[in-house]
Backbone as JSON Lines, residues from 0, in Angstrom:
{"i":0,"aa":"X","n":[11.86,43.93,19.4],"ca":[12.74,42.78,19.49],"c":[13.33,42.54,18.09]}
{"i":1,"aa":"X","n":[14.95,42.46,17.72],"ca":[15.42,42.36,16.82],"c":[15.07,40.67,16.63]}
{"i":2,"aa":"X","n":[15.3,40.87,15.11],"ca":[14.82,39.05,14.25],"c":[16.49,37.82,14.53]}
{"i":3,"aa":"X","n":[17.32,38.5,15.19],"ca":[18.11,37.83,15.98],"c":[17.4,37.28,17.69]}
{"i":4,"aa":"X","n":[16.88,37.92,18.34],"ca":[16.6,37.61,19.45],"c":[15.37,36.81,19.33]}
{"i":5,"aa":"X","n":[14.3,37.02,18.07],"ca":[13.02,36.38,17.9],"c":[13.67,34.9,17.56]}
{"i":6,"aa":"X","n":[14.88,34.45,17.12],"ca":[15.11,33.06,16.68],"c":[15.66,32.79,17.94]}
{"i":7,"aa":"X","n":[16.34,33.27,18.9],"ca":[16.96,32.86,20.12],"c":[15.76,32.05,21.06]}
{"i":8,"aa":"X","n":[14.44,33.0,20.85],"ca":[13.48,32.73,22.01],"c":[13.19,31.54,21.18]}
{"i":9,"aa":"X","n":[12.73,31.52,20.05],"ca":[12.08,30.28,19.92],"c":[12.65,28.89,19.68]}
{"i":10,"aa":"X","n":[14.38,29.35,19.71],"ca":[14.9,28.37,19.91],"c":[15.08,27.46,21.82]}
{"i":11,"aa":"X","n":[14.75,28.75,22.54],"ca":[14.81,28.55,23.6],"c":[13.77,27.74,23.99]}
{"i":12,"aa":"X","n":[12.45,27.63,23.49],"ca":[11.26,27.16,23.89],"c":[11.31,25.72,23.16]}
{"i":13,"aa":"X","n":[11.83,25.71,21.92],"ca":[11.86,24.36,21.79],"c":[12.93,23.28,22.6]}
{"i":14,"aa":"X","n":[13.98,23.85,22.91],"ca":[15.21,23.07,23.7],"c":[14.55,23.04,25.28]}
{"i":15,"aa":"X","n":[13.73,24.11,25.66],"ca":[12.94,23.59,27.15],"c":[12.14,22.75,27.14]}
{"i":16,"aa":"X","n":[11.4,23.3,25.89],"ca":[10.29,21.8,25.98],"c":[10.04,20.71,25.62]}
{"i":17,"aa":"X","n":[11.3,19.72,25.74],"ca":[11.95,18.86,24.44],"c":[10.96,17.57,24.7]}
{"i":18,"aa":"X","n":[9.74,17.06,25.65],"ca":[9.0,16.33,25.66],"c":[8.16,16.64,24.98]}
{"i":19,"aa":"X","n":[7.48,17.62,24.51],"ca":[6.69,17.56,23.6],"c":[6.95,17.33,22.23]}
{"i":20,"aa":"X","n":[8.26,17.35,21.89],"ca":[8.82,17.02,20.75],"c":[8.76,15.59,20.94]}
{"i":21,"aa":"X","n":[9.44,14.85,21.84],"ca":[9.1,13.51,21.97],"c":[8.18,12.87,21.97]}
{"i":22,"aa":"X","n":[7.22,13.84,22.37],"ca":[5.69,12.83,22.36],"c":[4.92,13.5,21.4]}
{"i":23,"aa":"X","n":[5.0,14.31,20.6],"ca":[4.72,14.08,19.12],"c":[5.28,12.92,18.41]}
{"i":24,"aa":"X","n":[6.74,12.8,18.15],"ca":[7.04,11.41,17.99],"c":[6.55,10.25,17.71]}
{"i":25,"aa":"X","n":[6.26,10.23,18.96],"ca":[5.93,9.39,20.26],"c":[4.47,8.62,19.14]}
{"i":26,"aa":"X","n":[3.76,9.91,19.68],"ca":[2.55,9.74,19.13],"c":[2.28,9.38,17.68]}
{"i":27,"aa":"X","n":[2.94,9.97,16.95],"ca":[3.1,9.77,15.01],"c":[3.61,8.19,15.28]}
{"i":28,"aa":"X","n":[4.39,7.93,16.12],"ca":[4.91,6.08,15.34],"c":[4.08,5.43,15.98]}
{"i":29,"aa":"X","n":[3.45,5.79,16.82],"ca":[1.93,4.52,17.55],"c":[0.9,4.8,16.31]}
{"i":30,"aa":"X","n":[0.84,6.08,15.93],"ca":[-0.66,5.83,15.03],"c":[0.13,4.88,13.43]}
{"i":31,"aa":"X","n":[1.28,5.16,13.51],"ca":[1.8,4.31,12.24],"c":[1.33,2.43,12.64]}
{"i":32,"aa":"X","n":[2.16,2.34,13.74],"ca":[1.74,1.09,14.46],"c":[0.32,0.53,14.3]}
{"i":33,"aa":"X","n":[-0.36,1.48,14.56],"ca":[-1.97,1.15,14.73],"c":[-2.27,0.47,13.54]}
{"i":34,"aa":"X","n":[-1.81,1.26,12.52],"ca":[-2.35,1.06,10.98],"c":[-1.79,0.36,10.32]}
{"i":35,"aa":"X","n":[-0.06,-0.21,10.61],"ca":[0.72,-1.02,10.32],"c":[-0.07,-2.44,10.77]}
{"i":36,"aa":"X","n":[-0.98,-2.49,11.8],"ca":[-0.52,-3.76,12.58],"c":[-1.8,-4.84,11.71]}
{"i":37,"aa":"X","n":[-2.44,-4.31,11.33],"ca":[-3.34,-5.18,10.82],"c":[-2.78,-5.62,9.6]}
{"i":38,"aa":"X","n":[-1.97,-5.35,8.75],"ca":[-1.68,-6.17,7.86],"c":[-0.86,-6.72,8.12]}
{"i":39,"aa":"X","n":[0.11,-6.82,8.99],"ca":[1.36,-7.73,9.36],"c":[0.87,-8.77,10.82]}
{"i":40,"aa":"X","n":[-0.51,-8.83,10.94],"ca":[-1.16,-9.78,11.75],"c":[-1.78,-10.38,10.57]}
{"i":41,"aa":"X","n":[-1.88,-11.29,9.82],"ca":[-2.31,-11.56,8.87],"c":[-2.75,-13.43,8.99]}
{"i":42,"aa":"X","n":[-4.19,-13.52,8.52],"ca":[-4.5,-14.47,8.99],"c":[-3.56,-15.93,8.83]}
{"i":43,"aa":"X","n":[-3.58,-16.49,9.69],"ca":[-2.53,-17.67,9.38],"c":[-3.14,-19.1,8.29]}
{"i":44,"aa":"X","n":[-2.49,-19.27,7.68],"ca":[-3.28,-20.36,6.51],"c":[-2.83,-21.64,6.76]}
{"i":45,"aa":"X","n":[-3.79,-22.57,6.8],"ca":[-3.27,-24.05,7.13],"c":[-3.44,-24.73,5.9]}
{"i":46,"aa":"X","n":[-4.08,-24.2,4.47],"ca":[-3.65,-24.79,3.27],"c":[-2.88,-24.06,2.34]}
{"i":47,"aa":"X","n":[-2.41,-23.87,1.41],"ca":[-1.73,-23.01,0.54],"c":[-2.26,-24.01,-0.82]}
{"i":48,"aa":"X","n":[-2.84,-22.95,-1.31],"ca":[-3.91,-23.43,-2.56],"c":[-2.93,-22.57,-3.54]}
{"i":49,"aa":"X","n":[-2.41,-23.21,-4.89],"ca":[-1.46,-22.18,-6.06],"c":[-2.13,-22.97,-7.17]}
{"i":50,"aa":"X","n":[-2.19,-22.24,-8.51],"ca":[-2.37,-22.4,-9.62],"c":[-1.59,-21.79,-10.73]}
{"i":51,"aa":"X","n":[-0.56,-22.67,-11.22],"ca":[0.11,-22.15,-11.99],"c":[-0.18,-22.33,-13.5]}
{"i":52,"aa":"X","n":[0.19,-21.46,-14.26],"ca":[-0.16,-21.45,-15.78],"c":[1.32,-22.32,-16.2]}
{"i":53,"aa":"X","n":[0.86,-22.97,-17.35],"ca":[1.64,-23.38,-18.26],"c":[2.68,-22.69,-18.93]}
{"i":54,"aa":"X","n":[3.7,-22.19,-19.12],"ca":[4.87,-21.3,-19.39],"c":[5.42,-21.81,-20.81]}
{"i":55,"aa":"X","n":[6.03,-21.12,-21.61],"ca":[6.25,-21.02,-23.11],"c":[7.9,-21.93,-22.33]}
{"i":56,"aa":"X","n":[7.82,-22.73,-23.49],"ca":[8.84,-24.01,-23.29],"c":[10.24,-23.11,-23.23]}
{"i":57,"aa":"X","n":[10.25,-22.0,-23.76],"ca":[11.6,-21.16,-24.26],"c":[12.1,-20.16,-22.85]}
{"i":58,"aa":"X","n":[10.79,-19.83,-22.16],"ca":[11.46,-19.1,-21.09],"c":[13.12,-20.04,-20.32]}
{"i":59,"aa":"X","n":[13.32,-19.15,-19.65],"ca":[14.57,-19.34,-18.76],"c":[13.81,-20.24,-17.21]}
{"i":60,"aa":"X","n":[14.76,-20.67,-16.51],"ca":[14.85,-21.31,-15.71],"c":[14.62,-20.24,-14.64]}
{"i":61,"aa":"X","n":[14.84,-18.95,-14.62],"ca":[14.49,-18.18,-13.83],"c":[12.58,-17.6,-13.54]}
{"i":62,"aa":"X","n":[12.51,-18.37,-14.72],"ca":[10.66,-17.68,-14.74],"c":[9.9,-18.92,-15.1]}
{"i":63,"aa":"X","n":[10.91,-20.39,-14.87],"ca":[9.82,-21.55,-15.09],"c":[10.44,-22.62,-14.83]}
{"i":64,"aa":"X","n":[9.56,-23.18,-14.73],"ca":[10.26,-24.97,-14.0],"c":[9.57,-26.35,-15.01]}
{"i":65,"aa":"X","n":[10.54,-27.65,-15.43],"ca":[9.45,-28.29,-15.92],"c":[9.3,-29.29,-14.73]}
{"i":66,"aa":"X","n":[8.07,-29.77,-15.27],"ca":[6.94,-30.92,-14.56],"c":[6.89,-31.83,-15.4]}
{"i":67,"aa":"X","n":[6.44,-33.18,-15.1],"ca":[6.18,-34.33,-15.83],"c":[4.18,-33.53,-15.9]}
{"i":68,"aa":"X","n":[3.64,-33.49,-16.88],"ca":[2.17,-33.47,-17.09],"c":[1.97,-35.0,-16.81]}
{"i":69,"aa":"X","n":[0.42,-35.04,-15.77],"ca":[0.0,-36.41,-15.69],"c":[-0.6,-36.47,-16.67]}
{"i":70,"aa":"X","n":[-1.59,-36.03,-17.43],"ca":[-2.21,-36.25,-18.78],"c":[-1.28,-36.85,-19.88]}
{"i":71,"aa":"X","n":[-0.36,-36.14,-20.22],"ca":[0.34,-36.77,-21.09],"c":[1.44,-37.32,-21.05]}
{"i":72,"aa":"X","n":[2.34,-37.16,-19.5],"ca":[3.05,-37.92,-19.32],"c":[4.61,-37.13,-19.9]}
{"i":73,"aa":"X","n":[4.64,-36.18,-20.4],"ca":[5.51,-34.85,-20.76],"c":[6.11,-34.05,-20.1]}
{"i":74,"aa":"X","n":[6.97,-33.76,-20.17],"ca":[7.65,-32.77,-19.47],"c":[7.11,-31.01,-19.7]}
{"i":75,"aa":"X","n":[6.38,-30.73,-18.95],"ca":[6.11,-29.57,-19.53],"c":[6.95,-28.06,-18.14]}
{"i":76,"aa":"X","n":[6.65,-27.19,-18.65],"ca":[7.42,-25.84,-18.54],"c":[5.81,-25.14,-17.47]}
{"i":77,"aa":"X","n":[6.5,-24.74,-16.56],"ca":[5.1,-24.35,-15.76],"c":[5.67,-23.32,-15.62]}
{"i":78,"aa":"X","n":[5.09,-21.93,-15.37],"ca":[5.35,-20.7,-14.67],"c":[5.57,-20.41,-12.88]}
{"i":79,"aa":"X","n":[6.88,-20.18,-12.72],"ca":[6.73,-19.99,-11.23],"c":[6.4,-19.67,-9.98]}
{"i":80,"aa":"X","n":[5.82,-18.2,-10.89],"ca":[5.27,-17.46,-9.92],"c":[3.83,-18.17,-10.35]}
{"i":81,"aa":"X","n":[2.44,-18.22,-8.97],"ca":[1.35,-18.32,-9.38],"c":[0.05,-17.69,-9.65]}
{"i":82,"aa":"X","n":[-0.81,-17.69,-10.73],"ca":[-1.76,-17.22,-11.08],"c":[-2.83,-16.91,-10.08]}
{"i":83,"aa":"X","n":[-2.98,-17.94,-9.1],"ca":[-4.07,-17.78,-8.13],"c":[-3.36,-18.71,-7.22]}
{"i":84,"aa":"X","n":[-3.66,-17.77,-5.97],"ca":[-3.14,-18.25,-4.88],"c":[-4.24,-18.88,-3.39]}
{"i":85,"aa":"X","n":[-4.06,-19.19,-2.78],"ca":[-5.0,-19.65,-1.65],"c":[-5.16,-17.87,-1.35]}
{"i":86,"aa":"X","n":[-4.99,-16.37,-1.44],"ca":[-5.32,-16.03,-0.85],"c":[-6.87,-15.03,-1.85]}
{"i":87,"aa":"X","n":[-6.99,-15.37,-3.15],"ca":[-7.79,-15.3,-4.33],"c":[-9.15,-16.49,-3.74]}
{"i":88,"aa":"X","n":[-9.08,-17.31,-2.35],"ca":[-9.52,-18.33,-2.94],"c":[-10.97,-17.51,-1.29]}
{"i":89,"aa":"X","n":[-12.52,-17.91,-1.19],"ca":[-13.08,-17.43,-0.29],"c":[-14.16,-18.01,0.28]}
{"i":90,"aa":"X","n":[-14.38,-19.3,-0.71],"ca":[-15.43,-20.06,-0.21],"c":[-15.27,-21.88,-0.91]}
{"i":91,"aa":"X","n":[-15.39,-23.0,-0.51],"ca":[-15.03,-24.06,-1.46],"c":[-16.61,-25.02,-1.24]}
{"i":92,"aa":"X","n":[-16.65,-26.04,-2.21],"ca":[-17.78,-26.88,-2.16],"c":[-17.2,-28.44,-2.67]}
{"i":93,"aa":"X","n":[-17.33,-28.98,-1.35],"ca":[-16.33,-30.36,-1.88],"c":[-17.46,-31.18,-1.55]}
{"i":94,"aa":"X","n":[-16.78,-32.65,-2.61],"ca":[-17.72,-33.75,-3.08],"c":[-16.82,-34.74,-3.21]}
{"i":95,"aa":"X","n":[-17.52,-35.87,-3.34],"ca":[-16.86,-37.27,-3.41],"c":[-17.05,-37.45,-4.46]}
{"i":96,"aa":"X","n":[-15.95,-37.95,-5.19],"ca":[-15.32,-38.78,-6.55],"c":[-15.62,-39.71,-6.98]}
{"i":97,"aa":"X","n":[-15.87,-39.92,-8.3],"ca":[-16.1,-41.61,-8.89],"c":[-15.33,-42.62,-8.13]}
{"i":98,"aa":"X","n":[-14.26,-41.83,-8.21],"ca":[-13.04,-42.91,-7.96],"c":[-12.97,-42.88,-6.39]}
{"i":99,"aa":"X","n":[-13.29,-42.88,-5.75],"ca":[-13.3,-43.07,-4.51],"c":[-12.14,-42.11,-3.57]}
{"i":100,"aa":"X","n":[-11.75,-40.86,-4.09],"ca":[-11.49,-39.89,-3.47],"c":[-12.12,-38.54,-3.46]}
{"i":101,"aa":"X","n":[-11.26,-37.18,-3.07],"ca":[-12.9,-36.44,-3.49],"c":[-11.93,-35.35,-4.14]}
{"i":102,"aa":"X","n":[-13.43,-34.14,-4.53],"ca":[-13.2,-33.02,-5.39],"c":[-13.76,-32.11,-4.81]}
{"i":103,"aa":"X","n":[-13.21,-30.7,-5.11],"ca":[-13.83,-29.53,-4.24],"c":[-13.99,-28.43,-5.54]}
{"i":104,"aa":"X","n":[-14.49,-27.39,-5.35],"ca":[-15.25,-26.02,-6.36],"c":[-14.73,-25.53,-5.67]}
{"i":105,"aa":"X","n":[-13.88,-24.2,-5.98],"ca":[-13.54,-23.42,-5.45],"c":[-13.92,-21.64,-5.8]}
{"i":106,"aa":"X","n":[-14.42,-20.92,-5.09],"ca":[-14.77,-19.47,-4.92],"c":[-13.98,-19.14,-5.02]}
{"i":107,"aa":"X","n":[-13.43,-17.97,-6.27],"ca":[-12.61,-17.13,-5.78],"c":[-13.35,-15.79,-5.94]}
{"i":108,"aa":"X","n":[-12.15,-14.58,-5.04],"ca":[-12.59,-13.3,-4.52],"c":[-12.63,-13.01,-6.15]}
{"i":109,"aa":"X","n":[-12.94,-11.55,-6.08],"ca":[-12.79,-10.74,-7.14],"c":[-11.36,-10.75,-8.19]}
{"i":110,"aa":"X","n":[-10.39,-10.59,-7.45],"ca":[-9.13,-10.54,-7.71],"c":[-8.66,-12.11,-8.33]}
{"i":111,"aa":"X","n":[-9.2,-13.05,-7.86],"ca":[-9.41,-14.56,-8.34],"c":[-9.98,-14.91,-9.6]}
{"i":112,"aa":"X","n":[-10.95,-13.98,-9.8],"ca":[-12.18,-14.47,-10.75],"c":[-11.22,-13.43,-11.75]}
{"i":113,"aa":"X","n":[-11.03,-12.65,-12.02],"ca":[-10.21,-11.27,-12.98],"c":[-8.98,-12.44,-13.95]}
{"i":114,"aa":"X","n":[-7.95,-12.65,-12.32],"ca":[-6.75,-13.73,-12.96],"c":[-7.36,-14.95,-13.52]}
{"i":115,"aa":"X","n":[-8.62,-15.8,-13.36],"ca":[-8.51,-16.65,-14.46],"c":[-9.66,-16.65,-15.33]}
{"i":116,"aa":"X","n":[-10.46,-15.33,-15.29],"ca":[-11.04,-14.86,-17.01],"c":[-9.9,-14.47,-17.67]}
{"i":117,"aa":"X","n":[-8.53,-13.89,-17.08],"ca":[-7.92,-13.58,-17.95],"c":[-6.9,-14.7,-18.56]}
{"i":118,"aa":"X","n":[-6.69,-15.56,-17.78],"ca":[-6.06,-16.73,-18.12],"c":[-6.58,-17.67,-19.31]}
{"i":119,"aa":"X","n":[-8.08,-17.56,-18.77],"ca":[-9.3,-18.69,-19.22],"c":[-9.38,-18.13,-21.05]}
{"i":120,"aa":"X","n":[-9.3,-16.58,-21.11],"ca":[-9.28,-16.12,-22.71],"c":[-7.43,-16.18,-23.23]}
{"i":121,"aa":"X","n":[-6.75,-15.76,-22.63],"ca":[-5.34,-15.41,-23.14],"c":[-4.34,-17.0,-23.28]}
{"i":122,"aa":"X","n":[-4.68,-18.18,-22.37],"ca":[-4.11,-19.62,-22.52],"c":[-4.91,-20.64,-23.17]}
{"i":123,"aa":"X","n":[-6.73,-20.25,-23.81],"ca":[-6.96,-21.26,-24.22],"c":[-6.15,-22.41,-24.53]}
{"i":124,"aa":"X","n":[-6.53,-23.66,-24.44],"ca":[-5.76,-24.37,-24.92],"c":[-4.19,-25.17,-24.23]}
{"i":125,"aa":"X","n":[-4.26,-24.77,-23.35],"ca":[-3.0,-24.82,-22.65],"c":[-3.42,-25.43,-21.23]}
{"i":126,"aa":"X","n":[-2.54,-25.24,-20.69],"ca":[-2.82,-26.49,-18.86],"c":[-2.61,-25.32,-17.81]}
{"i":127,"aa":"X","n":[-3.25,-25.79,-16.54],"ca":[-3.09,-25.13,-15.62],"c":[-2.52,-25.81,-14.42]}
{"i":128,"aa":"X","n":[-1.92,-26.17,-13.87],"ca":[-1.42,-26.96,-12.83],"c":[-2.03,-26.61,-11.27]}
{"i":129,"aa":"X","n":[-2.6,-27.26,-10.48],"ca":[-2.73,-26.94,-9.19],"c":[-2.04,-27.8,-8.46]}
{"i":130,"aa":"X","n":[-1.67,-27.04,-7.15],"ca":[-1.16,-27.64,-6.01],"c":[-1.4,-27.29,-4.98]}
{"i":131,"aa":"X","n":[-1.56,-28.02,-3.77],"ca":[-1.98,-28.05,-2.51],"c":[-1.26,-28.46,-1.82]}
{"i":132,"aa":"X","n":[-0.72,-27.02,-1.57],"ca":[0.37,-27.64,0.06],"c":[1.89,-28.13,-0.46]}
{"i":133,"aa":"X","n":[1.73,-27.42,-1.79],"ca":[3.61,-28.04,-2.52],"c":[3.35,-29.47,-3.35]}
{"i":134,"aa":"X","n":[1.97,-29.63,-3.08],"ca":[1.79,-31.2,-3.72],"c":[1.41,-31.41,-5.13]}
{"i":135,"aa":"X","n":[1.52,-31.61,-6.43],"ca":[0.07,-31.26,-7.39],"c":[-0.18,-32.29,-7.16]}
{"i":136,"aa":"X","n":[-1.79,-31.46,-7.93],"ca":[-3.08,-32.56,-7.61],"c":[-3.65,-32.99,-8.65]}
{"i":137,"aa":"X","n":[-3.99,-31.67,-9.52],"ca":[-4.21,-31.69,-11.01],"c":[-3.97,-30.93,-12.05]}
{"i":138,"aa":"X","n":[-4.14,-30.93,-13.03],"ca":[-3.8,-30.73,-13.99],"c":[-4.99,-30.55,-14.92]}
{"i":139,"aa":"X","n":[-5.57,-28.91,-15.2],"ca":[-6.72,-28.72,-15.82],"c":[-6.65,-28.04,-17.06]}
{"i":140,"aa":"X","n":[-7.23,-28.67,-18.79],"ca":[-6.81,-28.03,-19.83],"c":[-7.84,-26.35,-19.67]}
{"i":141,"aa":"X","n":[-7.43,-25.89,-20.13],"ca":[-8.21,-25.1,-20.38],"c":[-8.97,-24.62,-21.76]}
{"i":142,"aa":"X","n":[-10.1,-24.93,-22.17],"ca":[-10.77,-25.06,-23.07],"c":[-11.65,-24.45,-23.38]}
{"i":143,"aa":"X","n":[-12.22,-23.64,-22.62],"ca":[-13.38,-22.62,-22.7],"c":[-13.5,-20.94,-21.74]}
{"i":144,"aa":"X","n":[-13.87,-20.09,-22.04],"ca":[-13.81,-19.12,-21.15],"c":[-14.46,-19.25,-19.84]}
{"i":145,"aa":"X","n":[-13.49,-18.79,-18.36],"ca":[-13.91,-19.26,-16.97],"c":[-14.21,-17.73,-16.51]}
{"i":146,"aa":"X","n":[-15.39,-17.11,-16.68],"ca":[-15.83,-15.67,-15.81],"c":[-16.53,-15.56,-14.95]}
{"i":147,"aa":"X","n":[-16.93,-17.16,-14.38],"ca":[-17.72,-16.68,-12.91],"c":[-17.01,-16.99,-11.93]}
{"i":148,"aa":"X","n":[-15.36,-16.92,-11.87],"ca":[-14.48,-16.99,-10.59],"c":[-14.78,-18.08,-9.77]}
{"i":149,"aa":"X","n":[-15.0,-19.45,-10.87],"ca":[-15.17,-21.07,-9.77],"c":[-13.99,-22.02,-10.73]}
{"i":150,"aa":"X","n":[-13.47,-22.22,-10.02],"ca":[-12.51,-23.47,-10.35],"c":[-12.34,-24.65,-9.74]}
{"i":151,"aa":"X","n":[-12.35,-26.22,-10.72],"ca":[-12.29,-27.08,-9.82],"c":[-11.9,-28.1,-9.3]}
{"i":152,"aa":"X","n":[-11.13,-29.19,-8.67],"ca":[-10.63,-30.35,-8.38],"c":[-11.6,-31.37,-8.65]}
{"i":153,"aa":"X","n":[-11.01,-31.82,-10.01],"ca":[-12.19,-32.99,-9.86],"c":[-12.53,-33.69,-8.88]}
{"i":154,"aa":"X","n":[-10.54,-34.15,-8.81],"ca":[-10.72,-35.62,-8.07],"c":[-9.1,-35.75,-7.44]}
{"i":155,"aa":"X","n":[-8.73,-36.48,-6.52],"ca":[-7.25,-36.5,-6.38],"c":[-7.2,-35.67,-4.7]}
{"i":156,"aa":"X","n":[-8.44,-35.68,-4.28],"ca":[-8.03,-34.9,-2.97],"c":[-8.23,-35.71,-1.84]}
{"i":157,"aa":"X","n":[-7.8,-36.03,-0.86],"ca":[-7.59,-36.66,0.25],"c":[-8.4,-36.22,1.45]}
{"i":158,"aa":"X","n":[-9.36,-36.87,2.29],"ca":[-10.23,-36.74,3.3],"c":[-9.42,-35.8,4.44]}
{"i":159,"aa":"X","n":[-7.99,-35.81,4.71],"ca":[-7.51,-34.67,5.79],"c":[-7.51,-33.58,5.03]}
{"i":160,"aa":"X","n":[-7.48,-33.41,3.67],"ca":[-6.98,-32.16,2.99],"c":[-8.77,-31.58,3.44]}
{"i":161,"aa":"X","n":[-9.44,-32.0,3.29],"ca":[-10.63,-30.96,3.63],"c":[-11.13,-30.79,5.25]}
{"i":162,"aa":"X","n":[-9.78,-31.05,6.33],"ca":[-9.77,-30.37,7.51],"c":[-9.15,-28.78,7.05]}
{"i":163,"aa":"X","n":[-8.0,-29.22,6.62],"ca":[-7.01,-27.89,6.58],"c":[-8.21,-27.1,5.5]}
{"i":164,"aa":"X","n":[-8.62,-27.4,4.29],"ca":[-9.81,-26.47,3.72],"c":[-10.68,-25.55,4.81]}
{"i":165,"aa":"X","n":[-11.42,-26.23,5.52],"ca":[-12.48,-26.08,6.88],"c":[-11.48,-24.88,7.17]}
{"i":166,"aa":"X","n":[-10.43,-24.95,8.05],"ca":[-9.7,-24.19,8.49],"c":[-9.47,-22.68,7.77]}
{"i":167,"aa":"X","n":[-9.53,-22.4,6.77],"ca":[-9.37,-21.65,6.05],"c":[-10.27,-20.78,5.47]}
{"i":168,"aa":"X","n":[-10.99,-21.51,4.8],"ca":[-12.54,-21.21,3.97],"c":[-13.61,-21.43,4.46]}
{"i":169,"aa":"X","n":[-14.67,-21.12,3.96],"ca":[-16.26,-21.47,4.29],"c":[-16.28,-22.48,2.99]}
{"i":170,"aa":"X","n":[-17.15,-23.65,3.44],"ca":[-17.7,-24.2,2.78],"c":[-18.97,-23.74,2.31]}
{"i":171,"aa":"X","n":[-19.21,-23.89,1.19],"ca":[-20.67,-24.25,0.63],"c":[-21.34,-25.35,0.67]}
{"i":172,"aa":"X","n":[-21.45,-25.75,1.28],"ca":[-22.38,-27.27,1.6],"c":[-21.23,-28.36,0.89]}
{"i":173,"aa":"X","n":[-22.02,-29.73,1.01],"ca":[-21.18,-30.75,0.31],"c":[-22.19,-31.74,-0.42]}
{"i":174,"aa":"X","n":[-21.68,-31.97,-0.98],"ca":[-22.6,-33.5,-2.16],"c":[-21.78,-34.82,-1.83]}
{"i":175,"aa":"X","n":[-22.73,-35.8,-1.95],"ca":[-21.92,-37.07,-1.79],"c":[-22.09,-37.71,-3.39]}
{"i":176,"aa":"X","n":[-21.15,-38.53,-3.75],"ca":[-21.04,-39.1,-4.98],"c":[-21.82,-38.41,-6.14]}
């Protein structure tokens, strides 16, 4: 058989058997699917926990926003994007406040605890802003090195905000006053 007629046949066998071409296909974009689907099912969050670092007064408006600081009452320059996010965050331990609202400890994963040892050495000295749900809550200096991945709300948190917590996280038990 000339190497003209050997490309004829095997062109012939693929144009007859054009379902198996399809269900190879077929088959390659379901196993993509399979493996696609778990990260784009992604658990749904009923709090959105962010921590933003304090931003150099000089950046642009594109990489920072200012805030009034409650501590001092200042306009300060926060970074936009955030340092730790509700999804850094894996276990919380909330408590009631002097002041008659409450405070929670927060767990973070691995990836949590990394971003603010590295924060906790590289911003000494500087503020961290949290917010819950688009809201801030507080406003924490940072003053000492943080490497066991716990961060915390003193105070300033509201009795529904630790449904939507529940929802999200495991608690670690709770303390009263």
């Amino acid at each position: 058989m000339s190497p003209h007629e050997r490309v004829k046949q095997q062109t012939l066998q693929i144009l007859s058997n054009p379902l198996s071409i399809g269900m190879k296909t077929l088959g390659t974009f379901a196993l993509c699917l399979l493996f696609a689907a778990p990260a784009g099912v992604a658990k749904q969050r009923h709090c959105i926990f962010r921590v933003h670092a304090q931003a150099n007064p000089q950046d642009t408006a594109v990489f920072s926003s200012s805030v009034r600081a409650q501590v001092s009452g200042k306009n300060v320059a926060i970074e936009k994007i955030p340092r730790i996010s509700e999804q850094d965050v894996i276990a919380f331990y909330p408590y009631t406040a002097a002041n008659g609202t409450y405070g929670a400890l927060f767990q973070l994963d691995e990836h949590g605890r990394i971003a603010l040892d590295t924060l906790s050495i590289e911003r000494r000295g500087s503020l961290l802003f949290v917010l819950i749900n688009g809201r801030p809550i507080t406003e924490l200096e940072i003053d000492k090195r943080v490497s066991d991945g716990k961060t915390s709300i003193p105070t300033g948190l509201c009795r529904a905000v630790f449904g939507l917590l529940k929802n999200d996280w495991r608690s670690m038990g709770t303390r009263n006053g």
